[in-house]
C-alpha positions in Angstrom: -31.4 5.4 -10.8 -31.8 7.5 -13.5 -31.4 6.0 -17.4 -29.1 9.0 -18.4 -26.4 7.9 -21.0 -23.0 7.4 -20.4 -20.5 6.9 -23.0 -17.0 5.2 -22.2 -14.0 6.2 -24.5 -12.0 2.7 -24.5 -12.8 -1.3 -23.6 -9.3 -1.5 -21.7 -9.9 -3.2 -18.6 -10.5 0.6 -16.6 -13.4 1.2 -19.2 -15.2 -2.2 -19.0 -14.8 -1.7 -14.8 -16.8 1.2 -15.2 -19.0 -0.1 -17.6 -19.6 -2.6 -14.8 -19.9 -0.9 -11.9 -22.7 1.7 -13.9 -24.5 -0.9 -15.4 -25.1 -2.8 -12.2 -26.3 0.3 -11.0 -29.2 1.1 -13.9 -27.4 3.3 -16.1 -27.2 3.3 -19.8 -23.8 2.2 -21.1 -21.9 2.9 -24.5 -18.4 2.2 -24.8 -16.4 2.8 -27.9 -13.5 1.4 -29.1 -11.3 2.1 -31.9 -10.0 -1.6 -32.2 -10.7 -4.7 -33.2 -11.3 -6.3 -29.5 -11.5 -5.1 -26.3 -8.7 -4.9 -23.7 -6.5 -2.0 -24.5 -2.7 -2.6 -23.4 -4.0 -6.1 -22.4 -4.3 -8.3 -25.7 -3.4 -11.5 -27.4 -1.8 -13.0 -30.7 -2.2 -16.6 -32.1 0.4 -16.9 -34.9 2.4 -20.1 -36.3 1.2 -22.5 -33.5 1.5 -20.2 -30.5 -0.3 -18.1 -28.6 1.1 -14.7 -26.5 -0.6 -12.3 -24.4 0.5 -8.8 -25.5 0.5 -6.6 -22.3 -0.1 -7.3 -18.9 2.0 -10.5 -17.7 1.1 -10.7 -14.2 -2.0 -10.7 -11.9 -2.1 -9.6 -8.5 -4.6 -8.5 -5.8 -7.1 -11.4 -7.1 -9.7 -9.8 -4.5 -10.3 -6.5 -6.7 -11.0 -8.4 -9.7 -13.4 -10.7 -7.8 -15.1 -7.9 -6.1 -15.6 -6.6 -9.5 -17.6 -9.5 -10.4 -19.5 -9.2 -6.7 -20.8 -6.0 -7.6 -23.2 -7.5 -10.5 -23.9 -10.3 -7.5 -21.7 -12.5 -9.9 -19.0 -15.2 -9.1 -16.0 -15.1 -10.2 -15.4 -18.5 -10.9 -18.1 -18.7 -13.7 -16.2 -16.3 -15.6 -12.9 -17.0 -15.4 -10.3 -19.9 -13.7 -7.5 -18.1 -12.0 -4.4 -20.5 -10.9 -1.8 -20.1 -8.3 1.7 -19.2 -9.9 4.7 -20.6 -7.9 7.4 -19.6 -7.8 6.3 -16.5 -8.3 9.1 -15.8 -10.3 12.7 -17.3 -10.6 15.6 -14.7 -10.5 18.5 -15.2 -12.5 22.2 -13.2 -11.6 25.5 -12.4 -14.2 27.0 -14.2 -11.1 25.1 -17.6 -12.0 23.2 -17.6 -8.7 19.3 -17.7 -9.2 16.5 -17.9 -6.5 12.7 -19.1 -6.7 10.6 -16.4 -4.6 8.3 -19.4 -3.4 4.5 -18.6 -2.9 4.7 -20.0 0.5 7.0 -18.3 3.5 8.7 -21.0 4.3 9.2 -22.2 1.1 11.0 -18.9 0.5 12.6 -19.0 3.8 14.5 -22.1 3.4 15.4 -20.6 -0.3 17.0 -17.4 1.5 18.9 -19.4 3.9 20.7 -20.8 1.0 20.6 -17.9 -0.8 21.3 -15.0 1.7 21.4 -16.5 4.7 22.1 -13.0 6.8 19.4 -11.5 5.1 16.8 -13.8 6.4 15.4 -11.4 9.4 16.0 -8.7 7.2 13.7 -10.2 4.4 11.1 -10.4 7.1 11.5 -7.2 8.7 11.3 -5.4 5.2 8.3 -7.5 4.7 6.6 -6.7 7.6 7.0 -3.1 6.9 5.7 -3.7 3.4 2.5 -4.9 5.1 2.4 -1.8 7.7 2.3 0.5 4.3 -0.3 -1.7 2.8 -2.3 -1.0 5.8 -1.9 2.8 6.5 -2.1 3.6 2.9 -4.4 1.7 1.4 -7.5 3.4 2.0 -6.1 7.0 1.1 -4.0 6.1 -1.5 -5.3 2.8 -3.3 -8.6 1.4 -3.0 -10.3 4.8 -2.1 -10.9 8.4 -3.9 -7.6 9.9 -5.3 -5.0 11.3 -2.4 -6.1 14.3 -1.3 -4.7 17.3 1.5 -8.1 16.1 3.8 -7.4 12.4 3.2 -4.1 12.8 4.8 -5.9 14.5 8.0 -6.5 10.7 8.6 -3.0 10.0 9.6 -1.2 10.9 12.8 2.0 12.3 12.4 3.5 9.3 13.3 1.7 7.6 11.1 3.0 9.9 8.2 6.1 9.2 8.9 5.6 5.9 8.9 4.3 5.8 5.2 8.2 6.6 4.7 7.6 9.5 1.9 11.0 10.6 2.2 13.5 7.7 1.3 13.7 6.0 -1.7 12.4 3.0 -2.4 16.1 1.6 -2.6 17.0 3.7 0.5 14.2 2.1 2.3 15.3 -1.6 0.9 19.2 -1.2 1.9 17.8 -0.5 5.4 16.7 -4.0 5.7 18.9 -6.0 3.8 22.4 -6.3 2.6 23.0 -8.7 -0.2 23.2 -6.7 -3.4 21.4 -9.3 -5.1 18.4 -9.4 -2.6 18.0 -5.5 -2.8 17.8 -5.9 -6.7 15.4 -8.4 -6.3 13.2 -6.1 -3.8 13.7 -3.1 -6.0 12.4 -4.4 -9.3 9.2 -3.9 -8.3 9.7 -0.5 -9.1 9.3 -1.2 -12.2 5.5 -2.6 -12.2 4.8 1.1 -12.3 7.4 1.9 -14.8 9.7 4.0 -12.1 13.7 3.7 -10.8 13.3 2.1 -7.1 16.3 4.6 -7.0 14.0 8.1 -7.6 10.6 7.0 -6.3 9.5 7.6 -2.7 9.7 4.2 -0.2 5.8 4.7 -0.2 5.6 2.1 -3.0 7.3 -0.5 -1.3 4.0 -1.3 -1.0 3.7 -2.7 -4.4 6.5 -5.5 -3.3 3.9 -6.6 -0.9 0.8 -7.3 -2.8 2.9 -10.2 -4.8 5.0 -11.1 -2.0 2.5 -11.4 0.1 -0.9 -12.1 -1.5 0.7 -14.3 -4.3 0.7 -14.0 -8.3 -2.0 -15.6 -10.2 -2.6 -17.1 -14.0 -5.7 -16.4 -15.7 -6.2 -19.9 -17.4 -6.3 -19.5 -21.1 -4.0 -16.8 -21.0 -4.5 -13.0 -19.1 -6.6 -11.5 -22.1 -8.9 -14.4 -20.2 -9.1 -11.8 -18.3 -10.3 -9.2 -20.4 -12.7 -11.4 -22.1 -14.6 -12.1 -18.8 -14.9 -8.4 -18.5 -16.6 -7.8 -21.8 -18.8 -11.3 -20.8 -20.3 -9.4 -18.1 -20.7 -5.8 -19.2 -22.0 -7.1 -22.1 -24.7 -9.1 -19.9 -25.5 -6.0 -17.8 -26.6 -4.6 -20.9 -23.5 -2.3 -22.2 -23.1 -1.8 -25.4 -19.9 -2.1 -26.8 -18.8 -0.8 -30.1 -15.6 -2.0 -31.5 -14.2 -0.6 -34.5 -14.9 2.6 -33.5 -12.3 5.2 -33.2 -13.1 8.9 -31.3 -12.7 11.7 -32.8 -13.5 14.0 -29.8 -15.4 14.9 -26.8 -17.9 17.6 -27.8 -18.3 20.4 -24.8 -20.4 23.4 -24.5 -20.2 25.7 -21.9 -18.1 23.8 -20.2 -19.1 20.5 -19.8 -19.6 17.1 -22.4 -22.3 16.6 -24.1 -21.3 13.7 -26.2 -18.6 12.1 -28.1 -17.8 12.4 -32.0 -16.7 9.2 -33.7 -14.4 9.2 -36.6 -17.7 8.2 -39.0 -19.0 11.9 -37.8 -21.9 10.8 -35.8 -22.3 12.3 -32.5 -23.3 10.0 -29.7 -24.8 12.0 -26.5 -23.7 12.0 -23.4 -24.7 13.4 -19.9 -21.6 12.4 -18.7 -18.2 10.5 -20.5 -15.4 8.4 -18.9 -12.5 8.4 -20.8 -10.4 5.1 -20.4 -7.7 6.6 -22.8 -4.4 8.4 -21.7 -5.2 11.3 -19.6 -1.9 13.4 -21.6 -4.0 12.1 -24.8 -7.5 13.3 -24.1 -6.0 16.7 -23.3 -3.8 17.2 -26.1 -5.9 15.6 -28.9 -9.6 15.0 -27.9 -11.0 18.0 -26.3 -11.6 20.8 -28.6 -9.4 24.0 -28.3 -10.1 26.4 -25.7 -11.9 23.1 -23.2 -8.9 23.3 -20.9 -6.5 26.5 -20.7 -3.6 26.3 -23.2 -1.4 26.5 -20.1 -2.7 23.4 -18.5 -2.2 21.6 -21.4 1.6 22.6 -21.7 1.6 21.3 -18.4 0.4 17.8 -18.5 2.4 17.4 -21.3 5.3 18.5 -20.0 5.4 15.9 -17.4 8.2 13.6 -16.9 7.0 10.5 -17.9 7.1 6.5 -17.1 9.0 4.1 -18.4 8.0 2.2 -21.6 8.7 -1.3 -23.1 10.8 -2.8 -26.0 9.2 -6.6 -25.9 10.0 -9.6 -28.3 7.7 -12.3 -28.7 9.0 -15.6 -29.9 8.0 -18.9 -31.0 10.5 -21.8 -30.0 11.5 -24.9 -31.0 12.7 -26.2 -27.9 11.5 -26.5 -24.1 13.7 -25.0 -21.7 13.0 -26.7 -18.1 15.3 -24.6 -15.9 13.1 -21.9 -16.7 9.7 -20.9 -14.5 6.4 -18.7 -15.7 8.1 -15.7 -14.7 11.9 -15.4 -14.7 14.4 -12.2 -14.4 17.7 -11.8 -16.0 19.1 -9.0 -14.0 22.1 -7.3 -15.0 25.1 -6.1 -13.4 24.7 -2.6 -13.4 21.2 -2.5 -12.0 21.6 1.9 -11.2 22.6 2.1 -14.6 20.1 1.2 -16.3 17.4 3.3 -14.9 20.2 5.9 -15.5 19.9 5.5 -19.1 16.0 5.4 -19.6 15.7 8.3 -17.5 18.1 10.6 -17.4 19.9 9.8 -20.9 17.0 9.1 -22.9 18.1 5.5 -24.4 17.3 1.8 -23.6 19.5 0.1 -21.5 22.9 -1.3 -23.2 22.8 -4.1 -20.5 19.2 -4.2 -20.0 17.8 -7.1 -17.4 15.3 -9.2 -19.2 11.9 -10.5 -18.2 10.9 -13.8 -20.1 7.3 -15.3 -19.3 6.2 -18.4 -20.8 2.5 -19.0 -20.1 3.4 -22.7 -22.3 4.7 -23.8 -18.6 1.0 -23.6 -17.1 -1.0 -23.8 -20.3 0.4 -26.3 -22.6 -2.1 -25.4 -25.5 -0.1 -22.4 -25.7 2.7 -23.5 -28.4 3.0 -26.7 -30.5 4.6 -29.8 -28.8 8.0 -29.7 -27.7 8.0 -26.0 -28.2 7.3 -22.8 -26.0 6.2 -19.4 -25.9 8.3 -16.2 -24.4 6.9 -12.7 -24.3 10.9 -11.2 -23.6 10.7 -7.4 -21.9 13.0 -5.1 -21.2 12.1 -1.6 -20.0 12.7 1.5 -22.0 12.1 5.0 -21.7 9.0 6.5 -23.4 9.5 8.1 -27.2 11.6 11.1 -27.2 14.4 12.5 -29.1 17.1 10.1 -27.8 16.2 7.2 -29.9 15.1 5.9 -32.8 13.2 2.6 -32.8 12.3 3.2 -36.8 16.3 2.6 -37.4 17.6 0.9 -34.3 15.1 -1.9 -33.5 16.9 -4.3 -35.3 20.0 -4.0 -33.3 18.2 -3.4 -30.0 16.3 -6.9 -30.8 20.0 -8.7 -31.5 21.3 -6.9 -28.1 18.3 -8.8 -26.3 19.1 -12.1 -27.5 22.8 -11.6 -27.0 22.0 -10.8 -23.1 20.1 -14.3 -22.9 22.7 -15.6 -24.6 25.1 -14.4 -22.0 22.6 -16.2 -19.2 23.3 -19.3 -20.9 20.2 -19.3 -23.1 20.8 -18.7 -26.9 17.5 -19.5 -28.3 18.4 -17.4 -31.6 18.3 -21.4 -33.3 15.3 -22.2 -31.8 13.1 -19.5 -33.2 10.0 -20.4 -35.6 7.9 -17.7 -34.9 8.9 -13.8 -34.2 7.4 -10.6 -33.6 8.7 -7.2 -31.9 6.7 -4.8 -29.9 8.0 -0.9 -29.6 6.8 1.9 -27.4 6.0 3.3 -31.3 3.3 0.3 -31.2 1.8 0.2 -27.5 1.3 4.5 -28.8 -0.6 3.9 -31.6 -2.2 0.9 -30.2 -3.7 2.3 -27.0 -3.3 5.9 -27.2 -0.5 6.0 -24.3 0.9 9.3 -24.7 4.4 8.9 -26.3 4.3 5.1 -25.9 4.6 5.6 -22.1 3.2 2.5 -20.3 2.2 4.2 -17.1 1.3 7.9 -17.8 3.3 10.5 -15.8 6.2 9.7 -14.2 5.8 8.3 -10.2 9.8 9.2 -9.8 8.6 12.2 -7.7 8.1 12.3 -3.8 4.4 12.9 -4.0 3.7 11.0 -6.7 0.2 10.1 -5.4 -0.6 13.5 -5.3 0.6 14.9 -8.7 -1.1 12.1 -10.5 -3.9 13.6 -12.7 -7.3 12.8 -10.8 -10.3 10.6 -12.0 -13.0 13.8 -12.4 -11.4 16.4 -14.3 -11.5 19.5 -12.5 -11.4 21.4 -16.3 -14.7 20.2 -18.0 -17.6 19.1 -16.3 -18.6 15.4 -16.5 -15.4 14.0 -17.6 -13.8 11.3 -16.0 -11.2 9.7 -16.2 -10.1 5.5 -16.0 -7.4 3.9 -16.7 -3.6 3.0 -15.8 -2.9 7.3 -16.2 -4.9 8.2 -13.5 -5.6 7.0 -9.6 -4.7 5.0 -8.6 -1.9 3.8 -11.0 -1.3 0.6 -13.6 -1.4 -2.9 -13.4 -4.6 -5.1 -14.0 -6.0 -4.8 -10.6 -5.4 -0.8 -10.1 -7.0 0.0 -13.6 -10.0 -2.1 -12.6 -10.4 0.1 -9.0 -9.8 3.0 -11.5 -12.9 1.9 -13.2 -14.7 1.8 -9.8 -13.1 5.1 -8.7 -14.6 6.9 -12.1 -17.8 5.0 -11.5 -18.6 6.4 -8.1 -17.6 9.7 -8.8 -20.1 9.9 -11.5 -22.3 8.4 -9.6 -21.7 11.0 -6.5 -22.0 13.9 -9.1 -25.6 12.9 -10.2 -27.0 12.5 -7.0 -26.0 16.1 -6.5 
């Protein structure tokens, strides 16, 4: 393989999967970051006794990231310790119901029959057509090369209707079961890739089954474990990673990259650049003017976008033992609130709240008797309908008063605090107006209209990351990484 040098624009999990996958393969690696540690989205914060991860709360798919390892003929287990979560998560309702999702089937059966005891067959039928997506699907539209018209010449035309592209993902859920709690349950997982399970297509049930399914897993010390394992390897493959270093563009001539500019002024070359930053961001405010038609630009930005998140980390005084790892405060609007963050601009007013507490697996995680809770609720990206400069105070207090409601006023308890906007996770990242996701996946060919991982506008760019194929999460910005990689990789054997 040829020692031509590739620069990486970000050490988020995307740019150190690339880093990887090139380095393992002989080629010269730079990535450059403009903060003070690697991770992106995914980081961590020690403060007052406690410790919080500041992105990424759940881990999935544990195969991708121990492939990732494979690929430098690397174990996984000398690099990091990942532990079975269980429950997965515990559901809490305005009703006072609650349900574990168990990591065993019939641990969660005998749960549903207390639970919803009619929606038993239905639980299993909707799961068993979660797996048949997995299965036709993941190929073209996960683990492989961005969707494309010739990927779907794969499929029958049963099979394409099979992949359900024309419901909703609520649509597809009310088929299957009845209990309004259960379908809320089913159609939060919507939200792992900041959508409304009441716009996006039923394709992405799929997402349901990957957790359901394959399980939820802690990264022991905390998930930026996980990003520190990255960094351990590429940086034993030889990448060099430069932190503190913030971009100041791509440089192209006649057409294609030729290296990146850093804020310092010195040019680093480049035969080819993988950019693990926003894709909406590298158009509008890293390639110079005149790189990609004015029009185009217009365009990318003018896409709807995903969700974003308003999250309050807190120190605590007390234990709370009716609590899990994960838990869900849903509330009793549940169409509502996607209402608001999508079509009126504006956080929920009855938001449901996601609380983890990685104290419950790692004890080291907050001073005795005391825990740790990283509190989410999902809001729309920045835009004109809201103000977090003026209104995060009373947003914050709105939070706590809907835990409060859920029988869980820890407003007493706090000893440490800090509040996350999508103003932060914007300037933090890069994500283009805060959004966690990039463009919007409430459309019906979402797969299609996300942007692809080898820009079609500037020669040897690509792209990594959770704004690009094949979507967020930990374990889809890692196959990003790989995606990027082998498209490189494909170009220069050209």
């Amino acid at each position: 393989m040829s020692t031509k040098q590739v620069v990486i624009i970000g050490a988020g999990l995307g740019g150190l999967s690339a880093a990887i996958h090139l380095a393992a393969r002989g080629c010269r690696v730079i990535v450059l970051e403009k903060n003070a540690r690697v991770g992106g989205k995914m980081g961590e914060l020690q403060a007052a006794g406690y410790r919080f991860d500041l992105g990424p709360s759940v881990l999935t798919m544990r195969s991708v990231v121990a492939d990732l390892f494979a690929t430098a003929d690397r174990q996984l287990s000398d690099y990091l310790t990942l532990l079975p979560v269980d429950p997965l998560t515990r559901y809490f309702y305005p009703d006072g119901s609650r349900i574990d999702v168990r990591r065993e089937l019939a641990d969660l059966i005998d749960a549903l029959e207390a639970f919803a005891p009619g929606d038993v067959e239905g639980y299993l039928a909707y799961l068993a057509y979660a797996a048949r997506l997995h299965r036709l699907t993941g190929q073209a539209f996960v683990y492989g090369p961005p969707p494309s018209l010739a990927s779907l010449a794969q499929f029958s035309p049963f099979d394409l209707l099979r992949i359900d592209p024309l419901r909703t993902m609520s649509g597809a859920i009310h088929s299957f079961v009845r209990d309004p709690r259960l379908r809320q349950l089913l159609g939060r997982f919507a939200t792992y890739i900041g959508a409304s399970p009441y716009l996006a297509p039923a394709t992405l049930n799929v997402i349901s089954y990957v957790e359901l399914a394959g399980g939820v897993w802690y990264p022991q010390g905390g998930m930026y474990a996980l990003a520190q394992a990255y960094e351990r390897l590429a940086r034993e493959l030889g990448v060099e990673i430069h932190l503190n270093t913030p971009v100041r563009r791509i440089v192209v001539r006649e057409g294609a990259v030729q290296g990146v500019e850093v804020e310092a002024g010195e040019v680093v070359p480049a035969a080819k650049v993988i950019a693990n930053v926003d894709v909406a961001t590298v158009y509008a405010d890293l390639l110079p003017g005149g790189a990609v038609p004015a029009r185009v630009v217009r365009r990318i930005l003018g896409r709807a976008l995903s969700s974003s998140g308003f999250v309050l980390l807190l120190g605590l005084k007390g234990r709370h033992p009716e609590l899990a790892h994960h838990n869900i405060f849903f509330s009793r609007a549940y169409r509502g609130e996607f209402e608001e963050i999508f079509f009126h601009d504006r956080p929920p007013t009855e938001p449901t709240v996601y609380v983890a507490i990685t104290s419950k697996t790692d004890r080291s995680h907050a001073p005795r008797g005391g825990e740790n809770w990283f509190v989410m609720v999902n809001t729309p990206a920045l835009g004109s309908g809201w103000n977090w400069e003026t209104r995060c105070g009373a947003y914050r207090n709105l939070v706590l008063a809907r835990l409060a409601g859920h029988g869980l006023d820890v407003r007493p308890e706090i000893q440490y605090e800090r509040i996350l906007t999508p103003l932060e996770f914007a300037q933090v990242s890069g994500a283009y107006r805060g959004a966690l996701y990039g463009a919007s996946s409430n459309q019906r060919l979402a797969a299609f209209l996300r942007p692809h991982n080898r820009s079609p506008y500037v020669g040897g760019l690509y792209f990594a990351g959770g704004t690009t194929h094949p979507g967020g999460g930990a374990p889809m910005v890692t196959l990003s990484g790989k995606v990027a990689a082998g498209m490189l990789l494909e170009d220069w054997r050209k």
